[in-house]
N, C-alpha and C positions, 0 to 999 in steps of 0.2 A: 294656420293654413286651413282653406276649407276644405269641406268634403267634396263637393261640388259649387263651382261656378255655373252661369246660366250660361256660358259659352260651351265649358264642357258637356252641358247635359244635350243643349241643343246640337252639338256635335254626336254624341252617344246614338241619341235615340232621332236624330232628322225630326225633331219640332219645332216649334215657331213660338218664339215670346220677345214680345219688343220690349218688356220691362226689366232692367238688368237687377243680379239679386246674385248672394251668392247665401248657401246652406251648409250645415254643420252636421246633417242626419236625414235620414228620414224616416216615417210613418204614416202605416196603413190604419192609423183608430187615432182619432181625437181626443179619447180620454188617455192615451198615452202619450200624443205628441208633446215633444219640448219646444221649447224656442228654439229657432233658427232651422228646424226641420222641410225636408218635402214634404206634404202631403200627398199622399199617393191615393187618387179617389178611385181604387177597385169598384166592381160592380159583382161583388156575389153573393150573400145572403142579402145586402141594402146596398145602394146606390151611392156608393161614394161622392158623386155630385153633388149629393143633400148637404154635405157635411163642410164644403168648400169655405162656404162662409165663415162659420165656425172657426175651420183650423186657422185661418188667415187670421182671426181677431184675438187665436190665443197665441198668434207666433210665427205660424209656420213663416218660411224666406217666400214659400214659393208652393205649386200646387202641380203636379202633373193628373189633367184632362182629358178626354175627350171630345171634351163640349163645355161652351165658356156660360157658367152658370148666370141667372138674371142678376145685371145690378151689378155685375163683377168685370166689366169689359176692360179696363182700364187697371185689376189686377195682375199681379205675376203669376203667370197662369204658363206652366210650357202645355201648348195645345199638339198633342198629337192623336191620330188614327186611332190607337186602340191603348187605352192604358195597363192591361197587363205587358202587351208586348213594350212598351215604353220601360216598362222597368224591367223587362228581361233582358233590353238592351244597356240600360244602365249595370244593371248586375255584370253582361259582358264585357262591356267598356271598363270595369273597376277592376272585372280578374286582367285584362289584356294589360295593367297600365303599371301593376304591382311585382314584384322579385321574389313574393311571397312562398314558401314552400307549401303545398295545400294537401290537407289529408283529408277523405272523404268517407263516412259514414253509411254504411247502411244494414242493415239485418233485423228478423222480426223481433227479435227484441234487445232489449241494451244498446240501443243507437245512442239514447239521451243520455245513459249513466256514462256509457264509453266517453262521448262529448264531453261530459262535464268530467269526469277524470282529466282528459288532455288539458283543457283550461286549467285544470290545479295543479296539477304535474309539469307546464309548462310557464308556471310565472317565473316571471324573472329572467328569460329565456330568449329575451328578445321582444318586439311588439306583437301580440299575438293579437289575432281576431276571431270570437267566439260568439254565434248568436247566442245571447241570453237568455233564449224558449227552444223550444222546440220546433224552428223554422223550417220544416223538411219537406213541404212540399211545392205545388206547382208556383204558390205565390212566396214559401217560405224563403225558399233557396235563392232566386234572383235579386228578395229581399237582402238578402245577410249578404251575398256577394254585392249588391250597390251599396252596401253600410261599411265596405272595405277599405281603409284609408292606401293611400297609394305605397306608405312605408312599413308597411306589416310586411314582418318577416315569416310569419306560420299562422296561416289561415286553419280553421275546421269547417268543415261543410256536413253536417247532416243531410240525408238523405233516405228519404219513404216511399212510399206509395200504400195503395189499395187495390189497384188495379191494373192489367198488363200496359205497358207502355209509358207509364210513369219514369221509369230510372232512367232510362239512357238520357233525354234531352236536358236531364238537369244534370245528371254527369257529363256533359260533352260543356254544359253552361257552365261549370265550377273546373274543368281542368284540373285533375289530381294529380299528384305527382305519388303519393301512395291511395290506395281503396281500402280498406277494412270493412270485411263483411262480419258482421259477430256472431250470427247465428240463422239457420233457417228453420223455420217449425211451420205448424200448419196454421195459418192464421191466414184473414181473411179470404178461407177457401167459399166465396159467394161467388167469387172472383176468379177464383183460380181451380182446377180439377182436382191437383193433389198439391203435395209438398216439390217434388220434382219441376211441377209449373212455375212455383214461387220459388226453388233454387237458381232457377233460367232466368225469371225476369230481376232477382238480385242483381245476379251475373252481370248485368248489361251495364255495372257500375262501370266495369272496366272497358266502356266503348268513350268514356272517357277520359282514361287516361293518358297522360303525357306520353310522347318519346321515353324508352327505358323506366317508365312506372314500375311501382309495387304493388303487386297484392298480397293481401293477409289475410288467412283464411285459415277456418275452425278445423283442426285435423279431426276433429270428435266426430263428423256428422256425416251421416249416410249417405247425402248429395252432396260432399267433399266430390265426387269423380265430375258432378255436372260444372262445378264452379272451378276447375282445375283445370277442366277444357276449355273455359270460358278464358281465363286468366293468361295475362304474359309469362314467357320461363320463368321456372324455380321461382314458384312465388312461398314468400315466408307459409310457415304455420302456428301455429300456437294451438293448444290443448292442453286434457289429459293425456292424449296417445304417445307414444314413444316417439311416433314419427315428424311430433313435434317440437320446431327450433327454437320456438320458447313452451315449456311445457312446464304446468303446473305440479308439482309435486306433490305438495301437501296445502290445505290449507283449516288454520283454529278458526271457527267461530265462538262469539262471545264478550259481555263488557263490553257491548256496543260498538265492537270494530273485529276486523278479519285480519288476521295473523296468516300472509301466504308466503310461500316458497315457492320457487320456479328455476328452472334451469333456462341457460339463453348458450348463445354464440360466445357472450362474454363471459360465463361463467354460471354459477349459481347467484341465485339473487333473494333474500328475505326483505321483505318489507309489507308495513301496518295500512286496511284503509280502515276511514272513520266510519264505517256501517259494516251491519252483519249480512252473510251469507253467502253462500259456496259460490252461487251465481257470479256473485260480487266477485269473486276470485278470481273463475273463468274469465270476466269482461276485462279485469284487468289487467290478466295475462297478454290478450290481446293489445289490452293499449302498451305495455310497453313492446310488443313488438312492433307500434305501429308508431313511439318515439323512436325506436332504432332505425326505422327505413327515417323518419324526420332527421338522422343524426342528431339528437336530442342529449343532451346530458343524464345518461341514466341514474344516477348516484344523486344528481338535485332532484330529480323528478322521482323517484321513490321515498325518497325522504316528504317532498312536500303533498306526497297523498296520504297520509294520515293526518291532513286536515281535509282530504274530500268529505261528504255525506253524501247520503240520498240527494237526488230531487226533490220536491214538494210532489206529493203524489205520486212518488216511484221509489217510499220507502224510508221516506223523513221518518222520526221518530220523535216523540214529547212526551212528557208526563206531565200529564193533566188531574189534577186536585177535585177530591170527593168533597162537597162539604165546602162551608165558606174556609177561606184559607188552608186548605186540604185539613181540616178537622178530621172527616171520614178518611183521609187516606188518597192514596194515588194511584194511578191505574196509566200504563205506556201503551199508547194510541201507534201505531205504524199504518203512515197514509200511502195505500196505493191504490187511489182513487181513480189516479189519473187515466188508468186504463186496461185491458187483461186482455190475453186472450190463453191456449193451455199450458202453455211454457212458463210463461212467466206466473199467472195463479201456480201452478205446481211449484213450481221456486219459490214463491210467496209462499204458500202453505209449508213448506216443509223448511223454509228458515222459520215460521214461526213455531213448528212443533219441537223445533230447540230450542226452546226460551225455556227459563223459570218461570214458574205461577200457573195460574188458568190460563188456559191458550182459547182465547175468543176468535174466531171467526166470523167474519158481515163480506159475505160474494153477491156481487152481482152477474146476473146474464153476461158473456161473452157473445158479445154480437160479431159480424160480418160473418160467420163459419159454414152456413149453406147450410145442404144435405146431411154435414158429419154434425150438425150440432148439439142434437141429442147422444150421442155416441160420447164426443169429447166433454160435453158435459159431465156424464154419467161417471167414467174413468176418475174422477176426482173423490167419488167415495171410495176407492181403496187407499186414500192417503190416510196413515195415522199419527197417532198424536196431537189430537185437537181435540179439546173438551168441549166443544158447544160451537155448534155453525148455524150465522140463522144467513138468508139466504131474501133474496129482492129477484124477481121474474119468474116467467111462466118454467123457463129451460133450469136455473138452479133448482127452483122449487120441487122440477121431477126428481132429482139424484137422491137414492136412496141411502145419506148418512147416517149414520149410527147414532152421529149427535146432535142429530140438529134440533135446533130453538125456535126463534120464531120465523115465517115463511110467509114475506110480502110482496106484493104483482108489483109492489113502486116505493122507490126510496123514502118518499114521502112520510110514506105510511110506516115501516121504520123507523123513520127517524123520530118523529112524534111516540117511541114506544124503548128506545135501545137506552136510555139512560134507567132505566128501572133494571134492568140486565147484566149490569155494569157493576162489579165488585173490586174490592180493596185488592193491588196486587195484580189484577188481573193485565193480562196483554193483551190486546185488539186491534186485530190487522182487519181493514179496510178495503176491499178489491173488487174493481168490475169495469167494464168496458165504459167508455166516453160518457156512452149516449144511455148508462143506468142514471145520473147523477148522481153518483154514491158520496158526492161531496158533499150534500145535502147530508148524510149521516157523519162524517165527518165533522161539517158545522155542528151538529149536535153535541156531538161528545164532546168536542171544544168547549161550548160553551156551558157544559152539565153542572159546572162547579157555581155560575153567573145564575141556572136557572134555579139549582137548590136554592142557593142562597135567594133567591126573589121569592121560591116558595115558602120558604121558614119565614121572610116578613111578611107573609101575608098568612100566617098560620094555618098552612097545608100538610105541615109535619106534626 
């Protein structure tokens, strides 16, 4: 069955295409598209119209338009008004048409890990629908909702922002039947005055919500009273605090996975995820209260999270080989490239000042933070237990650590320097905002073991 026919879409979204066609998917990038996909020609960094041609010749069914590109009159092309709104309508059309149960995501940080925990914890469980990135904003979300087959039983919806007025309309777009906020910290205050501003516009998850929704929310957090007023009665908790109705207890780090304990409704509850850190504990906590408002099978879905990981860039981990065929030895890379702001770097920092071996440090700037940014900066040298931090921008480069190493305005320039740095054993965690490209150091250390080896034949060593 397809995903969309050209009937339903031009029903969806009130377009116009006289060429019949029916799709299987869609997508916003042509190096991703499959066959039998929409293309969907956005206009935000580049002009999706350029690329029409393109996706048509590697597959796509079909093309949602604006404007029918030269040369193309006589393609299937659904021509509507405005192509973001065209697919915010498709995304509405796909939640109005599905039985699906939908739980929605959002908080500064651990939206993705929480996401990816419910996809693992949820197999088997029914047809579940999970975007497979990090779909959370103005184009993500309508994205993942038009990607929704009409027989999914338990949809996820991530959901973000940067800036006030983001949450609500993609919450009112995705219809929750539960919210899960995971946490609020002071992030991207560019945008916002304090932390209190960014607990208000979380909040507005729940101007989405279904008839009799849930909310789930951090008993730990100081703007617990803002999001409590926001929320429908007796909405779940989860925490440390007592007053929480799934509350963490205990939890081991170590041996590459977290040993938690938690109390519920149901009982006491132990169960293993496949990564380390306390953090990790917390977010999980949350997620199973957020399978109990799903009525979810608790007992399969603990079991099948000690095959979760990290993300890519939110904590993956590898060990990566000194030396042609790890001759020199090995050294465990933890990638959280993907992005920081002071929550999550402190959680990062301080799972890695419990490892074994040398605990390396590579930070980048934490951008969007305004005013406080040297301030929240700063705060990260009282963290201990880290033998060496080098550091990428103008803002880490001020904090006065006790150990830091080397201190560069641009990834770049690091990375062309961090494999000399780099010893047998050691552990090296990776972290900084989007817009440092810390992946750039990343790709280094990956490939450290490929550039020895290129230097030993060309007799460097």
């Amino acid at each position: 069955m397809s995903l969309w026919t050209r009937a339903e879409a031009v029903a969806a979204t009130g377009g116009v295409c006289a060429v019949d066609w029916a799709a299987n998917g869609l997508s916003i990038d042509t190096r991703t598209l499959e066959t039998g996909d929409i293309f969907v020609a956005l206009s935000a960094s580049r002009d999706g119209h350029d690329f029409v041609a393109q996706a048509l010749e590697k597959g796509a069914a079909a093309a949602l338009v604006s404007r029918i590109p030269e040369d193309l009159e006589n393609a299937p092309l659904l021509l509507v008004p405005d192509v973001l709104k065209g697919l915010e309508a498709l995304g509405i059309a796909a939640r109005a048409r599905t039985k699906a149960r939908v739980i929605a995501i959002t908080g500064s940080v651990g939206k993705t890990g929480s996401k990816e925990m419910l996809r693992v914890a949820l197999e088997g469980q029914g047809n579940i629908h999970v975007a497979e990135k990090s779909y959370n904003n103005h184009e993500g979300v309508p994205l993942t909702l038009a990607r929704m087959p009409s027989d999914t039983d338990i949809a996820v919806i991530e959901i973000g922002m940067n800036h006030p007025g983001e949450i609500a309309p993609l919450a009112r777009m995705a219809r929750p039947h539960v919210a899960l906020i995971t946490t609020v910290a002071p992030v991207h205050l560019a945008a916002f005055n304090n932390v209190e501003e960014i607990a208000a516009e979380k909040a507005e998850i729940f101007k989405g919500l279904e008839p009799n929704g849930i909310a789930i929310l951090n008993a730990d957090l100081n703007t617990l009273p803002i999001l409590t007023k926001a929320a429908p009665v007796n909405p779940l908790l989860f925490g440390q605090a007592k007053t929480a109705d799934f509350q963490l207890l205990s939890c081991d780090v170590g041996n590459g996975a977290t040993v938690v304990r938690a109390s519920s409704p149901l009982g006491e509850i132990m169960f293993k995820l496949g990564g380390e850190g306390a953090h990790l504990a917390q977010n999980a906590v949350g997620v199973l209260a957020g399978l109990h408002a799903l009525k979810a099978d608790l007992g399969r879905a603990t079991l099948a999270l000690a095959s979760w990981h990290p993300p890519e860039g939110r904590g993956a981990r590898q060990i990566i080989p000194l030396g042609p065929e790890g001759l020199d030895g090995h050294f465990t890379l933890i990638n959280e490239s993907y992005n920081a702001n002071p929550a999550s770097t402190r959680a990062a920092l301080e799972t890695l000042a419990q490892q074994a071996g040398r605990k390396v440090a590579i930070l980048g700037d934490m951008l969007e933070l305004g005013e406080t940014a040297p301030a929240l900066h700063g705060a990260l040298a009282k963290i201990e237990g880290i033998d060496i931090i080098h550091t990428v921008g103008p803002l880490m480069g001020d904090v006065p650590f006790e150990t830091r190493g080397l201190t560069t305005e641009i990834s770049e320039a690091l990375a062309t320097q961090i494999g000399r740095q780099i010893r047998a054993g050691d552990v090296v965690m990776v972290k900084g905002s989007l817009g440092m490209a810390m992946a750039k150091i990343i790709d280094a250390l990956v490939n450290l073991s490929d550039a020895e080896s290129q230097q030993i034949s060309e007799g460097k060593f």
